[in-house]
N, C-alpha and C positions, 0 to 999 in steps of 0.2 A: 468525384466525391470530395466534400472541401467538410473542413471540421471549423464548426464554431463553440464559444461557449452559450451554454443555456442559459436563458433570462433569466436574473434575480441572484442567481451565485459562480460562484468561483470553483466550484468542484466537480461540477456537472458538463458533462460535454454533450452536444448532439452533433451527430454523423449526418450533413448535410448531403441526402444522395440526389434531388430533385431538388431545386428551390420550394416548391409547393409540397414535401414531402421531407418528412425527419425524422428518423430516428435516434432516440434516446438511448444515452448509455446508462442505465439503471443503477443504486445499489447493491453489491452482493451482501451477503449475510453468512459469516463463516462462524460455527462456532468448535471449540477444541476445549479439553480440558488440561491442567497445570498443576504441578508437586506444590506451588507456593503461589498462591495468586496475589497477594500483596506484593510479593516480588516481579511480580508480573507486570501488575498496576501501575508501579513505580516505573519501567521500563518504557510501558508505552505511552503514560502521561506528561515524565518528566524527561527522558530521552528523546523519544518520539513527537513530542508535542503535540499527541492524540487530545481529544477530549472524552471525557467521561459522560454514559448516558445510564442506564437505569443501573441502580445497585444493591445487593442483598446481601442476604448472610451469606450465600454459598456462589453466588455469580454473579459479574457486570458486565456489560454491554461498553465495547470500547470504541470511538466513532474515527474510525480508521481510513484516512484520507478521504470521507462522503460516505467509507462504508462499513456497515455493521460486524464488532466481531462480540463473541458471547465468550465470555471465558470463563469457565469453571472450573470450581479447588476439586482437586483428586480428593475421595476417600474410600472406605471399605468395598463400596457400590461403582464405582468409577473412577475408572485405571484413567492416569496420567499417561500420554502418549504425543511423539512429535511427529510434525507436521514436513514433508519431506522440503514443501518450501511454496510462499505465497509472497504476494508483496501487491506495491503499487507503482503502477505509471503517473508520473506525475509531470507536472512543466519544469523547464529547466531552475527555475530560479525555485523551484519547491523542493526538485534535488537536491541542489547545493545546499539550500538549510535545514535539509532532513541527515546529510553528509555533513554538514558542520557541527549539527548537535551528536552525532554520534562519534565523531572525534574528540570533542569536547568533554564525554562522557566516557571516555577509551574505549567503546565498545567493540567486542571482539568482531574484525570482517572477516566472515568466510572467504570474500572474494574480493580483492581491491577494488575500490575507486576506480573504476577505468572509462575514458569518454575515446570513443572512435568515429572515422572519417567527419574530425574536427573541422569546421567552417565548410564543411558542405550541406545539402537538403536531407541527407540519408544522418545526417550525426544525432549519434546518440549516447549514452551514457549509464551506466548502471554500479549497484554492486552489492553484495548480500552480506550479513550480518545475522548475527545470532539471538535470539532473547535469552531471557532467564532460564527457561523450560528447552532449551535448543533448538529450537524451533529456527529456519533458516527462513528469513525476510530478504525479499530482493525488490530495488528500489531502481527504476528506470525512468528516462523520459528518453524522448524522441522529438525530433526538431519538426519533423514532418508525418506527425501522430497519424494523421488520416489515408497516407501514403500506407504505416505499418499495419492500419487493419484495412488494407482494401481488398474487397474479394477478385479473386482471379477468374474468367469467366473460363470455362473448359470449353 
């Protein structure tokens, strides 16, 4: 299995398992609700470097490394609650500037910065982080992405 990226963009991977045969790694669609979503907004717009997609009185759509999150203001009807912990796989050079803007922005890490079996095939890197709402983001890539999702035959 060899991993290429997908025609036309930078965010999309397909799992190359045949030459004549590909699977896609899809957007997910997560959505959660938050005490303060302006502060939320601010976090993942200007921290995160997310972009913004549809937005209303009461929720927006944040476009979270390719993929969809929905975030919505807590009120009388819907309890704020956090998320034990999601994030993204990204390429290396998308880590480091997802890790540079959160330094830059002092944002609290759950978990350092850490990159292991450095200048080898297996090297990877990750490290989690906090938002607004406390919600635990963890932030990985891998040198050798298609190696990390290969299935194992039994």
């Amino acid at each position: 299995m060899e991993l290429a990226r997908a025609a036309g963009t930078s965010k999309q991977w397909a799992l190359v398992q045949k030459p004549s045969q590909r699977k896609m790694l899809l957007p997910f669609h997560l959505s959660f609700v938050v005490p303060d979503k302006h502060e939320s907004k601010r976090f993942y717009l200007e921290v995160l470097g997310c972009s913004l997609g549809r937005d209303n009185e009461n929720w927006y759509d944040i476009i979270f490394f390719g993929h969809q999150l929905t975030i919505h203001q807590a009120d009388e009807k819907l309890a704020a609650f956090k998320i034990d912990h999601f994030g993204a796989i990204l390429s290396k050079e998308e880590w480091e500037s997802v890790l540079a803007r959160c330094k830059e922005h002092s944002t609290r890490f759950m978990l350092d910065p850490m990159i292991k079996d450095e200048g080898t095939d297996d090297e990877y890197g990750k490290f989690v982080v906090e938002d607004p709402s406390g919600n635990a983001l963890e932030f990985k890539y891998h040198l050798n992405f298609a190696k990390t999702v290969a299935q194992v035959k039994a």
